[in-house]
C-alpha positions in Angstrom: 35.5 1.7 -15.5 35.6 0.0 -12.3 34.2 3.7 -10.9 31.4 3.4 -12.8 31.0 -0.2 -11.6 31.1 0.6 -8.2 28.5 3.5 -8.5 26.0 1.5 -10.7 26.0 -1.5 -7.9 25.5 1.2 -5.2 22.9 2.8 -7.1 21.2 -0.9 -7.8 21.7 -1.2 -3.9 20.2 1.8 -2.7 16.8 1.1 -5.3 17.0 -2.3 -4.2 16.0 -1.4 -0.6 14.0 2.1 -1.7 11.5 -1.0 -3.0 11.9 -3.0 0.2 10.6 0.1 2.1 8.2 1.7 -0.8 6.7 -1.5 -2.5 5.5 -3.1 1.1 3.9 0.1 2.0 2.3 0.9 -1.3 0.7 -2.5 -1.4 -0.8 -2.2 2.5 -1.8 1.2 2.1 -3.5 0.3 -1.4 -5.3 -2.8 -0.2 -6.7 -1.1 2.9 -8.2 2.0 0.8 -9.7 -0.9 -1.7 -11.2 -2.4 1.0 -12.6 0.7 3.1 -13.7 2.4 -0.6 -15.5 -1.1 -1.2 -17.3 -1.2 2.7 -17.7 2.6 1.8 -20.0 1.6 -0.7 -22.6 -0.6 0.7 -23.4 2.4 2.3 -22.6 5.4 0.7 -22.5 9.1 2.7 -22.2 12.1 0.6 -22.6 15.1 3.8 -23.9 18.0 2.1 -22.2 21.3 2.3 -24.6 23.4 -0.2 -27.5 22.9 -2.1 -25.5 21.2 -5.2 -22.2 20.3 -3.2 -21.7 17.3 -0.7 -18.1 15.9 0.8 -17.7 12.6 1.0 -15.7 11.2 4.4 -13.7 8.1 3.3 -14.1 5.4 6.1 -17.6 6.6 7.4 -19.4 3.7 5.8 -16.7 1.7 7.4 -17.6 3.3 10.9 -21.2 3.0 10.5 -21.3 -0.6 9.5 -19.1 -1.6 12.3 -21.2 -0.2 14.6 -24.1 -1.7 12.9 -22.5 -4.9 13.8 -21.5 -3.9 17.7 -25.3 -3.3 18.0 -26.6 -6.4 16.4 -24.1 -8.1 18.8 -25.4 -6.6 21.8 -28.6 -6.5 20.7 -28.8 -10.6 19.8 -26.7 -11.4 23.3 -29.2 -9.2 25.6 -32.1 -8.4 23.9 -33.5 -11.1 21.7 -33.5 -15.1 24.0 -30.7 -17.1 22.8 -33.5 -20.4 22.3 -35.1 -17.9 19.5 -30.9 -17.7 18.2 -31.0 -21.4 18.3 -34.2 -22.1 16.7 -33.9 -19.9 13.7 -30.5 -21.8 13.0 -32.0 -25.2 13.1 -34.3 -23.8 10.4 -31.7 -22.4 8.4 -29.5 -25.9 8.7 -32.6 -27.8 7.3 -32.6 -25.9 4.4 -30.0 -27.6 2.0 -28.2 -24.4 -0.3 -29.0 -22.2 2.5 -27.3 -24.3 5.4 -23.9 -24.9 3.5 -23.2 -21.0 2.7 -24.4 -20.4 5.8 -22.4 -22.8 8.3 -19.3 -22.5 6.2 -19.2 -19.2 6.6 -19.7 -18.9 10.6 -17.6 -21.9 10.8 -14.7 -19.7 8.9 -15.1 -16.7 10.8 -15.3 -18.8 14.4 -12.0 -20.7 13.2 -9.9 -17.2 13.4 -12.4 -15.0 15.7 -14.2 -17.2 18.1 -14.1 -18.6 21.9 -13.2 -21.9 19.7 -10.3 -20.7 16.9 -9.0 -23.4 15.3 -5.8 -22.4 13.5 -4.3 -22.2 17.5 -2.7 -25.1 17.4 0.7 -25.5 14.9 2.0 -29.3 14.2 4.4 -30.4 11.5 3.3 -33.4 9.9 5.6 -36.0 8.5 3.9 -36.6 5.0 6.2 -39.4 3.6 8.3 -41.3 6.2 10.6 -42.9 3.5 11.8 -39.4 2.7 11.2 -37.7 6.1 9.6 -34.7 4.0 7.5 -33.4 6.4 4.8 -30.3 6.1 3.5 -27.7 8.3 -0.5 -26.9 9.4 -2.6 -26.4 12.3 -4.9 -29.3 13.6 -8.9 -28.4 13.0 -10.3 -31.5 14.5 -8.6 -34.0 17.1 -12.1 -35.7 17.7 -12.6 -37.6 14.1 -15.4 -40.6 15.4 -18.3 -39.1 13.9 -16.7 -40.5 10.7 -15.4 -43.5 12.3 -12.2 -42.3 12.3 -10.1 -43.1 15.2 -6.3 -42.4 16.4 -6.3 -39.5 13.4 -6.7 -35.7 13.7 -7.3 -33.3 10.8 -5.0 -31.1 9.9 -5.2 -27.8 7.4 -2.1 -26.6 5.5 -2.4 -23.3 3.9 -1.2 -22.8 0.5 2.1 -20.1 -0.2 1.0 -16.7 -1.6 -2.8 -18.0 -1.4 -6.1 -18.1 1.0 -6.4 -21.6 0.1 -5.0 -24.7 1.4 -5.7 -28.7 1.7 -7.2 -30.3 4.4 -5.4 -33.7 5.5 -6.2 -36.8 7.6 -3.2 -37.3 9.7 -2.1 -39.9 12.2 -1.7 -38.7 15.9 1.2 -40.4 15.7 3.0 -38.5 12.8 2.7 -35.2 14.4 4.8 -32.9 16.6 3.1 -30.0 18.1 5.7 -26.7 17.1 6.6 -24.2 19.8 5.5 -21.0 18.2 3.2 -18.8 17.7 0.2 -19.3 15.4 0.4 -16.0 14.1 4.3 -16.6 13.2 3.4 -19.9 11.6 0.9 -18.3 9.6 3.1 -15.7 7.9 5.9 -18.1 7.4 3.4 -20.6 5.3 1.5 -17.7 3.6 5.1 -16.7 2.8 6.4 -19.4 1.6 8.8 -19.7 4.1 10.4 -16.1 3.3 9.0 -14.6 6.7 10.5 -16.0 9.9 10.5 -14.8 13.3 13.6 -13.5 14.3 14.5 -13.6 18.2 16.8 -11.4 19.7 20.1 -12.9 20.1 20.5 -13.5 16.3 19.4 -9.9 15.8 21.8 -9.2 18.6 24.7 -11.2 17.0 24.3 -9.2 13.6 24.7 -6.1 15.4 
């Protein structure tokens, strides 16, 4: 009996870290064939082999709307006056439904891809000072006096397991700036606090 004990728990062990290794990979590989199948079609390439046969190349919709984008890129930073830039966005921001999808979107993709990010600076933020419970988030906006907000900075906490979060206004005061990587930071929120860095004397010490 205790035999078969001791080869059902090594048999629960060794599945137990086949789907640490397996499930991971399965889920990566899965999302990034979603994604390229989706890109694929918005532009879909069939290259034709025969007269009634065509092969179809996964990630060449991919390529070619990439480059699509390099182009536009160089074409808008060379070819076409940046006061032309400018004064098609001032039209777009004076119209209402337009301007809101349309700033909140480049405003997104400028927080993680821009000369400007904003989720570069990590802060914990005591919440409750009675219970010294304190959060973690990355400061958006230290400059608050076009709301007549002084002496308070905004600060975005992402949500566990989610692409959302919550947007507080914080006091300076009740903030401590972490010493880490936003990148780390980011995976141990999304995480829930399950993925932390680790350096390479506690790796060391395990060994």
């Amino acid at each position: 009996m205790e035999i078969k004990n001791r080869i059902l728990k090594r048999l629960i062990s060794y599945f137990i870290r086949g789907l640490v290794l397996v499930a991971p990979l399965y889920a990566t590989v899965l999302i990034i064939w979603t994604t390229v199948q989706y890109l694929d079609n918005i532009i879909p390439i069939d290259i034709p082999i025969s007269n009634q046969q065509s092969v179809y190349l996964p990630g060449l919709g991919v390529l070619i709307i990439i480059l699509g984008i390099i182009l536009l890129g160089f074409f808008f930073s060379t070819v076409i006056p940046q006061s032309f830039v400018g004064l098609t966005e001032r039209i777009m921001r004076r119209i209402p439904l337009v301007s809101l999808i349309y700033y909140s979107i480049k405003d997104l993709i400028l927080a993680f891809v821009g000369d400007k990010k904003k989720f570069n600076q990590p802060v914990m933020v005591t919440m409750y000072k009675d219970t010294d419970i304190k959060k973690i988030g990355f400061i958006t906006q230290t400059d608050l006096s076009h709301l007549k907000i002084y002496d308070h900075v905004a600060v975005y906490m992402p949500l566990s397991y989610s692409l959302s979060g919550e947007l507080f206004i914080v006091p300076a005061k009740d903030i401590v700036p972490l010493e880490a990587t936003s990148t780390d930071v980011m995976k141990m929120l999304v995480s829930g606090g399950v993925s932390v860095k680790v350096s390479k004397e506690e790796t060391a010490e395990e060994d």
